[in-house]
C-alpha positions in Angstrom: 65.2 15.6 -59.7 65.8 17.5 -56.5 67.1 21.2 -57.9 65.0 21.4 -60.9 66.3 19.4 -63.8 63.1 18.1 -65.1 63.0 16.1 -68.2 59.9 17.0 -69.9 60.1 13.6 -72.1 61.1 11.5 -69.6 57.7 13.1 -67.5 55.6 13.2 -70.2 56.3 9.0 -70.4 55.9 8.8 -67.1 52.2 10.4 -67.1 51.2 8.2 -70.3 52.4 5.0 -68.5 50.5 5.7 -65.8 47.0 6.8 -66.9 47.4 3.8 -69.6 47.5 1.8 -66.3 45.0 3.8 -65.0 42.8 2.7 -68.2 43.4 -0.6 -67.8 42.8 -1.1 -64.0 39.3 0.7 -64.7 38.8 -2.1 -67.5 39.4 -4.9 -65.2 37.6 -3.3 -62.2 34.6 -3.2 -64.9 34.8 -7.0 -65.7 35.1 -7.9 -61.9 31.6 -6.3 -61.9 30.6 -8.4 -64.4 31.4 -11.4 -62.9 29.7 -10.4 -60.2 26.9 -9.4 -61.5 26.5 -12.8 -63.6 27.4 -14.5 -60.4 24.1 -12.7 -59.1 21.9 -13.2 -61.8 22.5 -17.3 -61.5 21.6 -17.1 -57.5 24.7 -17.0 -55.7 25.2 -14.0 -52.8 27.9 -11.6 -53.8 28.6 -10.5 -50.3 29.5 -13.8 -49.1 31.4 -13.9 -52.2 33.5 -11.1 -51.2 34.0 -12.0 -47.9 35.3 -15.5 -49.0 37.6 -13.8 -51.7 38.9 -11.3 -48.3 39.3 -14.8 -46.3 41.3 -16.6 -49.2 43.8 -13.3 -49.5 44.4 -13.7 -46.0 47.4 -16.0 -44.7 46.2 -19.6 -43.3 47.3 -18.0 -39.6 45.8 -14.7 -39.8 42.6 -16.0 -41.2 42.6 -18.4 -38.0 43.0 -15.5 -35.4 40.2 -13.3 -37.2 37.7 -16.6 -37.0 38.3 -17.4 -33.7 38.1 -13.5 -32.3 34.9 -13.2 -34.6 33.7 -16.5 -32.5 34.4 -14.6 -29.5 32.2 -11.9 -29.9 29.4 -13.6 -31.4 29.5 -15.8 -27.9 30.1 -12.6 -25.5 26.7 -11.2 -27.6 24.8 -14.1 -27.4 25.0 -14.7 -31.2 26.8 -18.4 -31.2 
């Protein structure tokens, strides 16, 4: 599109696709909030939930190294 030959159709479907996905990542955003917030309302500690959902993104090997250097600071602090 370099020079200035700008399909107004092709755009236009461009901008619709996107804030369609727009609309639908807001949707899902709003029902991870309600699991949450169930999650909440039956006891359970939504940070720690997070923090387990981070650690089970992670690969086996970096989730290792972060443990072990999180180990390591808690024992230089006096935390361990």
């Amino acid at each position: 599109m370099a020079g200035g030959n700008v399909s107004a159709e092709q755009l236009r479907l461009f901008i619709e696709r996107i804030e369609r996905l727009e609309e639908e990542k807001q949707g899902i955003a709003d029902d991870v909030k309600d699991v949450y917030a169930e999650a909440k309302g039956t006891g359970y500690d939504t940070k720690t939930m997070r923090a387990i959902i981070r650690l089970r993104k992670m690969e086996k090997d970096a989730r290792m190294e972060q443990e072990a250097l999180l180990e390591t600071y808690k024992a230089a602090l006096g935390l361990s």
